[in-house]
N, C-alpha and C positions, 0 to 999 in steps of 0.2 A: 576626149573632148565632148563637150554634154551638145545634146543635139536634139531639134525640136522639128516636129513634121507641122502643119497644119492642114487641114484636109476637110473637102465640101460635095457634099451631092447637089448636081443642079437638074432641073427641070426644065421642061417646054418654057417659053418666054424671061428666063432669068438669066439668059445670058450677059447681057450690058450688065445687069445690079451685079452678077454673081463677080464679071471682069473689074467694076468698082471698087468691090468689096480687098479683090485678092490684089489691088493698085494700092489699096491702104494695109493690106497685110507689111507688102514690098517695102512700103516709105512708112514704118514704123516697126516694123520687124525682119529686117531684110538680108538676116544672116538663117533664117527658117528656108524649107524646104515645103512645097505643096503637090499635094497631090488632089486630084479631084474627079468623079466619079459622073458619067454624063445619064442622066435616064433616059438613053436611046431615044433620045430630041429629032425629029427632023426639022427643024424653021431654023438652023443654021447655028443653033447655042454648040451643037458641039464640034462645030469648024470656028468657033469663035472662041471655046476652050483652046482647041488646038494651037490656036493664032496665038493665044496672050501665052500658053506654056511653050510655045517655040521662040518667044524672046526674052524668058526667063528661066535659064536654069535651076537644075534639080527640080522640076516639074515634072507632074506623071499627070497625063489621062488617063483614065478608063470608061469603061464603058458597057451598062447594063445591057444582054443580051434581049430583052423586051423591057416595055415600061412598066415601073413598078408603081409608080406614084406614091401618093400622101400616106398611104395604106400600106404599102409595101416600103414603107421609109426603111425599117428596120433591118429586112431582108439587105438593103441597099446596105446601107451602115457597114449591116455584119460582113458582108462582103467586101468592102472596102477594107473595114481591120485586120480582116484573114491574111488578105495580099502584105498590107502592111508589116502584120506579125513574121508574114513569111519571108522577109527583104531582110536578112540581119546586115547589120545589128537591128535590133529594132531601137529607133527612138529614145533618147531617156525621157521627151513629152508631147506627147500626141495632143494636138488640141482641132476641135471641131469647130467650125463655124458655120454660119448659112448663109446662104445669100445675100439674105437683108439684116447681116449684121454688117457694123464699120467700125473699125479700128481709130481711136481719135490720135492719140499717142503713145510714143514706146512706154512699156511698162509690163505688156499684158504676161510675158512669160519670165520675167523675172519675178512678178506677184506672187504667179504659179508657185515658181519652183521655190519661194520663200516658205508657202502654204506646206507644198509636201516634206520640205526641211522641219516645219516646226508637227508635221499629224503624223508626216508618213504616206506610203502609196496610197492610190486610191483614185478617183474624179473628183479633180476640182472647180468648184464654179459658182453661179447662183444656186445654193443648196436651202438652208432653212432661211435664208431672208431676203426680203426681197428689194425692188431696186429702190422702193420705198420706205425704206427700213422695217418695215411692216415684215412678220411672220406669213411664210407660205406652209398653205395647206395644201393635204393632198388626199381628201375626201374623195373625190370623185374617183380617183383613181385608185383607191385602196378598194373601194364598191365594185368598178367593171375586174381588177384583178378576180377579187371574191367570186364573181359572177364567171367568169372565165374557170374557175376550178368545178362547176358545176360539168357533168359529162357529154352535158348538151348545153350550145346556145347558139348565138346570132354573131358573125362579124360583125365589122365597124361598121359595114355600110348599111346593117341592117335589113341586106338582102339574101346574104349568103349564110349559111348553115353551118357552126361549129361542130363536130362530132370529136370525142376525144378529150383528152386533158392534152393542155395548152405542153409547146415541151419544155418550157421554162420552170412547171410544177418538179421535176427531179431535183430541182437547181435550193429549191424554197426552203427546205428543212436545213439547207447548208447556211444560207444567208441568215435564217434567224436564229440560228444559234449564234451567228455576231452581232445580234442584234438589229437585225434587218426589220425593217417598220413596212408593212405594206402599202408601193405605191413611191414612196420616199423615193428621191430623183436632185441630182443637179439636171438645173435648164440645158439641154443639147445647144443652143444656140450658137453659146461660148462655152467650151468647158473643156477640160486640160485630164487628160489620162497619163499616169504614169506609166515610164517603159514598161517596168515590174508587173504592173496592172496588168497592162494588154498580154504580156507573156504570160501569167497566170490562168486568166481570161481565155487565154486562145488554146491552151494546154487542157480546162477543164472539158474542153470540148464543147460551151454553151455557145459562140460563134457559129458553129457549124451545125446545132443542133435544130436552128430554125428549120422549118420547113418553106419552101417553095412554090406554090401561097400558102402564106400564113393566114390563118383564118381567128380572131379575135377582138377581144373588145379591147385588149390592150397591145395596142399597135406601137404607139411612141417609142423611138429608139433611147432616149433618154431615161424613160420607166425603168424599160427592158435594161439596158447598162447597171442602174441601179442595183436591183436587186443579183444581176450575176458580179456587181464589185463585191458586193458584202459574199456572195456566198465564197471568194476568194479570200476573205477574210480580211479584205482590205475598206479605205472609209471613203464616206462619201462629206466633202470639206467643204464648206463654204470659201468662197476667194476673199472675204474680208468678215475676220470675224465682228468684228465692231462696227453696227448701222448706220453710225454716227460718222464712219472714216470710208463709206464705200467709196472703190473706184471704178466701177462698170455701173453701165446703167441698162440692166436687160432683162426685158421682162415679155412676155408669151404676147400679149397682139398689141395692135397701133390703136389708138396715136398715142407718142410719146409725150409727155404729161409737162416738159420740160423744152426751151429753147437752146440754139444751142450755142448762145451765149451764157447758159446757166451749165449748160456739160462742163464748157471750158472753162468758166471760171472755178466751177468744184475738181476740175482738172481729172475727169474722169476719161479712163482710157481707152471705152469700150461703148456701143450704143447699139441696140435690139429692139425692134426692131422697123429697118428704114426701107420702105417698101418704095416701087417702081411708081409714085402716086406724087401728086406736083409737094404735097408735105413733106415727102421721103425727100424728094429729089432739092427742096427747100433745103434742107437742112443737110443733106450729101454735100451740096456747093458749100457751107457755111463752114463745114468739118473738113472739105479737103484744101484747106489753106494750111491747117494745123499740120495735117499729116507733111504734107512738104516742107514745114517748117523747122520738123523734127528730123528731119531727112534731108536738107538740103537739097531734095527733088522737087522738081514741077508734076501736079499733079492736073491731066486736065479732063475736063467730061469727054468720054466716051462719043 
């Protein structure tokens, strides 16, 4: 029976958007499983995890041993997918989300698994286009990778001192002989990993290869996933090949460009990102009538 996890790292103060978010998982996906990963929060987000996964089965906490932050996202991630890979079965679809994403209606992982029926393993999600129909670039990030292979340079924070090749460099000569473009990435926000994936993935050993702080210019867990799917020889997919037919609307910072009577009329399943801010929380109340609709649940604010 095919089986789908979704799973979220949350931070100091994202607790209520992060229990939102995983309220719209439930009332439009709610034969999935969640797991979510707390960055050793004290202001109560992770006794407020624990609360929302103690009234809904197959829910896992965890919980980073210090805080790793926006910088340490990846660390977070890869650890997160370890445990996951190490749960068999593992998953046939891991999909990511963040806190300030929301689920408008069912769709999101039957899309998926239509995508990896028609490419194959891989991550699927916002890959080359974007919520605009517009082509994304990933200039900037092919530049700090490059700059990263150099034996000396700067974290992300700009304060701290890189010494070394990054340890993702072993990984590179593998990814581009499939064709790996540096930099090339689906968005983390939303985005769907085959079971196959994650096993291959967690087998190469690039998971555990992070270091403990990682020190770089290229920190994003999405970057970093990119280039270890290709070096498994697997693709990086867009979740709707045609601009013209998207169904997610998710794109890197706010404000979202659109209301959300223009989501539901284009009947998109998916929104990125809806932040703790009276716009966010606008358009959260506008989008959780849908979700219960889909669901025959009551959906109520937090």
């Amino acid at each position: 029976m095919a089986s789908t996890l979704f799973f979220m790292v949350v931070g100091p103060d994202e607790g209520v958007l992060a229990a939102d978010t995983l309220d719209s998982i439930m009332a439009c996906e709610p034969a999935s499983d969640i797991w979510m990963l707390d960055d050793c929060t004290t202001d109560g987000t992770y006794e407020l995890l624990n609360q929302w996964a103690a009234a809904h089965p197959g829910t896992r906490v965890l919980r980073n041993p210090t805080r790793r932050g926006y910088r340490g996202i990846a660390t977070s991630v890869f650890s997160l997918l370890e445990a996951i890979a190490q749960q068999p079965p593992v998953p046939d679809l891991i999909i990511k989300v963040d806190p300030d994403t929301f689920l408008i209606a069912t769709g999101t992982v039957d899309l998926m698994r239509r995508r990896f029926a028609e490419v194959g393993p891989g991550i699927v999600g916002p890959y080359r286009i974007g919520a605009n129909g517009g082509a994304r670039t990933f200039g900037r990030l092919r530049r700090n990778m490059l700059l990263d292979l150099l034996p000396l340079g700067v974290h992300k924070d700009r304060h701290s001192v890189r010494v070394g090749f990054p340890f993702w460099a072993g990984y590179l000569s593998a990814a581009r002989r499939h064709g790996y473009e540096m930099g090339e990435h689906v968005l983390g926000a939303l985005s769907g990993m085959h079971g196959d994936t994650l096993r291959a993935i967690h087998d190469s050993g690039f998971l555990a290869a992070i270091p403990d702080p990682y020190r770089a210019l290229t920190v994003e867990e999405d970057v970093l996933l990119g280039l270890a799917t290709k070096s498994v020889g697997h693709q990086l997919i867009d979740i709707t090949h045609d601009p013209a037919e998207a169904r997610v609307w998710i794109q890197f910072r706010p404000p979202i460009p659109q209301t959300a009577s223009a989501l539901l009329e284009r009947h998109m399943l998916a929104v990125h990102p809806l932040k703790a801010s009276a716009e966010g929380e606008a358009m959260r109340a506008a989008l959780r009538a849908r979700c219960a609709g889909e669901s025959g649940a009551t959906l109520e604010k937090k």
